[in-house]
N, C-alpha and C positions, 0 to 999 in steps of 0.2 A: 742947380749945382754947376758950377765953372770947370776947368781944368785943373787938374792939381788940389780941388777939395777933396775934405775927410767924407765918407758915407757909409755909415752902419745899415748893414742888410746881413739877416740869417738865412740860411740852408740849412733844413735837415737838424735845427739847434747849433751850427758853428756860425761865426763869423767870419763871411767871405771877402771881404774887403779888412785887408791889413796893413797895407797902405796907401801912399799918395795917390795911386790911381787903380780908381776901381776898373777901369777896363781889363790891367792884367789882371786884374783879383776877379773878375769873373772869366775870364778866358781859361785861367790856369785853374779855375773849380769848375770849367766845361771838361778840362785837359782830365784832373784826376779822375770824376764821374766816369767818364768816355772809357778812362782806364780800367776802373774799377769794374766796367758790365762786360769790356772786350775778356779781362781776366777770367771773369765769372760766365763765362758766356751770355691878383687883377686875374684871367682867365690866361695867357700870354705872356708871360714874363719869365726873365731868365732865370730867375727862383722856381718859379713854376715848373720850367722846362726841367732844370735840373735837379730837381725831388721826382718829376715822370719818369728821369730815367733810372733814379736810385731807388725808384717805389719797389716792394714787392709785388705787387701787381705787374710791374712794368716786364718781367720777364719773356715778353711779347716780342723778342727780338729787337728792342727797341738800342740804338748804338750811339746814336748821336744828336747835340744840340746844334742845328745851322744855324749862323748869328751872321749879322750885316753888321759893320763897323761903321763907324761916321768919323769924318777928319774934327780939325778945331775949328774949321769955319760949319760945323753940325751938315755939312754934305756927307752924303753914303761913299765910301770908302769901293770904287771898280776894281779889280785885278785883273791882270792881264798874263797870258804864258804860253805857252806854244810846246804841242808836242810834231811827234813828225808821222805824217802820214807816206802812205804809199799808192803812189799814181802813175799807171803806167809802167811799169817795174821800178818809180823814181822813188825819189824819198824828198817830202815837201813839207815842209815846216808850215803847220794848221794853229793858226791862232784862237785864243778860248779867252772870254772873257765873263767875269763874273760878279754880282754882289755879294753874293752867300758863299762861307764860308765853311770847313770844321778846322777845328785844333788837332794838330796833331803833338805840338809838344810845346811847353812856355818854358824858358831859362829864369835862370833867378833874376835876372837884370831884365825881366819882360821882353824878352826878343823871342819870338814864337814863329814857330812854322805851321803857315794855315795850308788848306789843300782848298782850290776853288771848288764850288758844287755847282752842279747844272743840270735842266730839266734834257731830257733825251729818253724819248720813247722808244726809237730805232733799236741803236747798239750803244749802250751807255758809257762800256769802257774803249770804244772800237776808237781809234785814230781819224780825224775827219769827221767824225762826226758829234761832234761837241758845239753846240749852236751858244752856249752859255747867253750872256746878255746881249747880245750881238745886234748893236741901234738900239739899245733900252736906255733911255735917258735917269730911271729911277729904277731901286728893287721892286716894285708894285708890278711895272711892265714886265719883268723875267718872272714876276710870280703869278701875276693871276691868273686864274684860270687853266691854272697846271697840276694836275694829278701827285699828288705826295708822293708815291707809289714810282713815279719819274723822274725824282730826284736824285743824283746819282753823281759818284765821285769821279773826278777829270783824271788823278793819277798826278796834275799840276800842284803843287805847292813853291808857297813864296816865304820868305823870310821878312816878320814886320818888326818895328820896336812899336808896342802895344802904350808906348807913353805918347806916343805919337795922333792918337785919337782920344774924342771927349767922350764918345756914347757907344752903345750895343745895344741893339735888338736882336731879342734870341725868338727862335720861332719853334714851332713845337718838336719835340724830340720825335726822331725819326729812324728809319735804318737805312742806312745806306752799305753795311758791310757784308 
């Protein structure tokens, strides 16, 4: 499937692609899902993820779908954002870098604001210490061998247009709230 093909895929018995690009039709069916458990308090796949976290079983606390985006040449999609640390009594601008992603909201015109995610075992919301992908040339390198349980939201969010990439991989739903 190219850019800008049509692809029929169900959720839960809807159709989540409704138009030209499935990345925002599955981003903004991460968006409502996400919405709907925060409201309420193949083995790997974003259908998969996002029935785990609408299942009734899933009541486990579970919050959200991390997903890697890929541009149009299919490379994984970096972010980059800066919060500001404190050093010294200064205030230092600490750079985070990341593949993984959550939604936090899609516009009807697919322009979404994602928030970066990063493993950090220390202080996961602390300033300074956000190591996010930091020298990882792929999401493989920021992921393996990292504890789900350390996955944890930066407080960083970026503004994408979702027409702007051809793929997503969602990874298993998780909590991060």
């Amino acid at each position: 499937m190219g850019c800008g093909k049509k692809f029929n895929d169900n959720v839960a018995g809807e159709t989540i692609f409704g138009d030209d690009n499935c990345v925002c039709d599955v981003v903004r069916a991460i968006a409502d899902a996400q919405e709907d458990v925060v409201d309420v308090a193949c083995d790997v796949s974003c259908s998969r993820s996002i029935d785990n976290l609408l299942a009734p079983v899933s009541r486990n606390n579970l919050d959200t779908v991390p997903f890697i985006l890929y541009g149009k040449d299919l490379k994984p999609f970096k972010a980059f954002g800066a919060d500001i640390e404190f050093s010294g009594g200064r205030q230092r601008l600490d750079c985070t870098e990341s593949f993984i992603f959550r939604v936090k909201e899609v516009s009807d015109d697919c322009c979404a604001v994602i928030e970066l995610l990063t493993f950090d075992d220390e202080e996961p919301d602390a300033p300074g210490n956000q190591q996010g992908a930091r020298c990882d040339k792929d999401p493989c390198e920021q992921i393996d061998g990292e504890e789900v349980r350390d996955l944890n939201r930066t407080g960083i969010c970026i503004t994408v247009d979702l027409k702007c990439f051809c793929a997503i991989t969602c990874l298993p739903a998780v909590s991060v709230l």
